[in-house]
C-alpha angles and dihedrals in degrees: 000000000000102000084050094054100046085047079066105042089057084048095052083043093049091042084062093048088053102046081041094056095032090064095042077069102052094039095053083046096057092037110105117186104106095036094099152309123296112233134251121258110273107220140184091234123122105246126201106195122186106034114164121209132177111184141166123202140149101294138342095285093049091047097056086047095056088040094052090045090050083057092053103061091034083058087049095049091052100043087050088054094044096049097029107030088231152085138259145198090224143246122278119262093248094056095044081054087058095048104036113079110168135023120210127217111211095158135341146173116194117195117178102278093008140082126182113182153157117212152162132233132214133202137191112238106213089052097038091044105057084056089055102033092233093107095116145115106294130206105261136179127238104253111285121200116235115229098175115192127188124181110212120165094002098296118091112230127192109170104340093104131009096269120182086237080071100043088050097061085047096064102035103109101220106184097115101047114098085219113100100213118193100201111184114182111205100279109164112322094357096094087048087057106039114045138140093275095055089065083072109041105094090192099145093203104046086045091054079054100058096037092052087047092062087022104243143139109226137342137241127207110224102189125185119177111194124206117201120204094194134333112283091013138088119343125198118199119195106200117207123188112208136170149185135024093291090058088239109192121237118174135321143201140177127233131194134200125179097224139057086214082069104057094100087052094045087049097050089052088044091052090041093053078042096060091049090053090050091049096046087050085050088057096044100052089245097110100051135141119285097247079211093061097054112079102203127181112232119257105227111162076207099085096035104114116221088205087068097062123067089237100115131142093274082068087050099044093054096041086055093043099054084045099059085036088065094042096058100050091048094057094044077043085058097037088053095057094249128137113268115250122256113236114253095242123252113289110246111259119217089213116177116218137204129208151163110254105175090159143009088263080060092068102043098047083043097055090036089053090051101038088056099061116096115265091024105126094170146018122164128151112250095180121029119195109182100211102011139048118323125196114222116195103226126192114202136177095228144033127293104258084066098045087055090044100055081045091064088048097065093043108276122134100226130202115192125209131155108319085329135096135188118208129181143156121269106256095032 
């Protein structure tokens, strides 16, 4: 009996081993703070990277002042060629000091009179681009969640390791992209959930539940495969963009360094020229949101309840009222002999719109449809959703049943709801 009850009292010891050690292991899966690097802030603000300077002043700290203000009209001078195609003489010191709100340090070496850099400037763009007249609405994408994949040694990693691929992505400054990247990096449950072999799953409803997890719209694949020589010697990249839930395949290009030391330069240039191939995709219709992904609730003006809506007969009796009111005092105004009265013009109507918009050419033809009807002041898109269903703000002179009514009339099928319509082509 003795020798049967110790026999289970190793079982029950080596049973708790092997829990203890069991969720050692979970718990060093899900930890994620060496998965992988968080982002940088993405913002809206106009960036100038790579500008040299070679300065002398007083001392060390005079120098690096003189060095930082001769960055920051280079940068000027750059920015004002790359958005206007043209030179400039230049800004004063005192109003660069207005617009510029940040100096980046990419490398220095400060003597004692004397400061060699290479930095980064950064402006603010309601400031800067007032200045510039590009201050206005941009074409933008709807977020789109980074799963970025590198191949290394034959196996793909995402986040199951910190990988440079990763790093890389940190570190890219995407303000000015018209891309809105969504770039998670492996923090707790995330590299349990993204990983290489979800790129290739098309399963609609796990991917909704992934998207709505890091709220965003769609995904896109960024895939880099590196081949190493030798160690330490030449390294080729091929670079893949991919998107959507069905891994779709856009462009690709190769890039080579001669060094291993250069891999984190070759796979910033290869994210920049990917950015440019995502937002060339974005302009051309091409990178636009999975219809399968978005869950919508029908629009039927059939289960809208006017009871819902203050719009009773009180509303009707006094609109009639007013209206008879005023008829009769225009036609006592004529038999006097007076001058008929010239009608107040129609009050200005904040109306939401609704519209299709399954490319960029979409936009532009929507707002131009609804700027051209008579009464219209103003039509501009205030969310815009490539691929899905985009809201325009639109400012009438007149009241909503007559706004739906001149879009029939160019075609549109309407739906009318409160102080909102849906229009759409027949056949969408």
């Amino acid at each position: 009996m003795s020798i049967l009850t110790d026999f289970r009292i190793k079982i029950a010891a080596i049973v708790a081993v092997v829990m203890m050690l069991a969720g050692t292991v979970v718990y060093a899966q899900l930890e994620g703070t060496e998965r992988g690097v968080a982002p940088l802030a993405s913002s809206g603000d106009f960036e100038v990277m790579g500008v040299k300077v070679d300065v002398k002043g007083d001392n060390a700290f005079d120098a690096r002042k003189k060095g930082w203000e001769e960055a920051q009209r280079k940068a000027w001078k750059m920015l004002y060629k790359r958005t206007q195609g043209s030179e400039t003489s230049g800004l004063p010191d005192s109003t660069l000091n207005t617009i510029v709100y940040a100096i980046i340090v990419e490398q220095e070496q400060i003597g004692p009179k004397r400061y060699i850099a290479t930095l980064g400037v950064m402006f603010d763009r309601a400031r800067t681009g007032s200045i510039l007249g590009v201050g206005g609405r941009r074409l933008r994408s709807p977020p789109l969640l980074v799963l970025p994949v590198m191949w290394s040694g034959g196996s793909p990693q995402v986040f199951e390791n910190r990988t440079e691929w990763q790093k890389a992505w940190a570190r890219f400054r995407s303000g000015e992209s018209p891309i809105d990247y969504v770039r998670p990096y492996g923090s707790d449950s995330e590299s349990l959930v993204l990983t290489a072999g979800q790129a290739n799953r098309p399963s609609r409803r796990w991917w909704r539940n992934i998207l709505d997890q890091f709220s965003a719209a769609d995904v896109i694949i960024p895939m880099v495969r590196l081949t190493y020589a030798y160690p330490g010697g030449p390294v080729r990249a091929r670079f893949t963009a991919r998107y959507g839930p069905d891994n779709k395949y856009i462009d690709s290009f190769t890039l080579k360094v001669a060094r291993s030391e250069d891999i984190p330069k070759m796979l910033d240039q290869g994210i920049t020229r990917l950015d440019s191939i995502y937002s060339s995709a974005l302009s051309r219709g091409i990178l636009k949101t999975d219809r399968s992904l978005i869950i919508e609730d029908p629009f039927n003006m059939d289960d809208l309840n006017l009871e819902d809506f203050d719009i009773g007969a009180d509303t009707v009796t006094d609109t009639g009222e007013s209206d008879a009111t005023e008829s009769a005092a225009g036609n006592g105004a004529t038999e006097a002999g007076g001058e008929t009265p010239t009608a107040a013009p129609a009050a200005a109507t904040s109306i939401s719109l609704q519209f299709d918009t399954p490319d960029v050419g979409a936009v532009g033809r929507g707002e131009s449809s609804v700027r051209s009807i008579s009464g219209v002041t103003s039509a501009s898109t205030s969310s815009l959703a490539l691929g899905g269903v985009s809201v325009m703000n639109v400012t009438y002179r007149g009241d909503i049943a007559t706004l739906a009514q001149a879009l029939r009339a160019q075609g549109w099928q309407v739906q009318q709801g409160a102080g909102a319509l849906r229009i759409s082509r027949p056949g969408q």
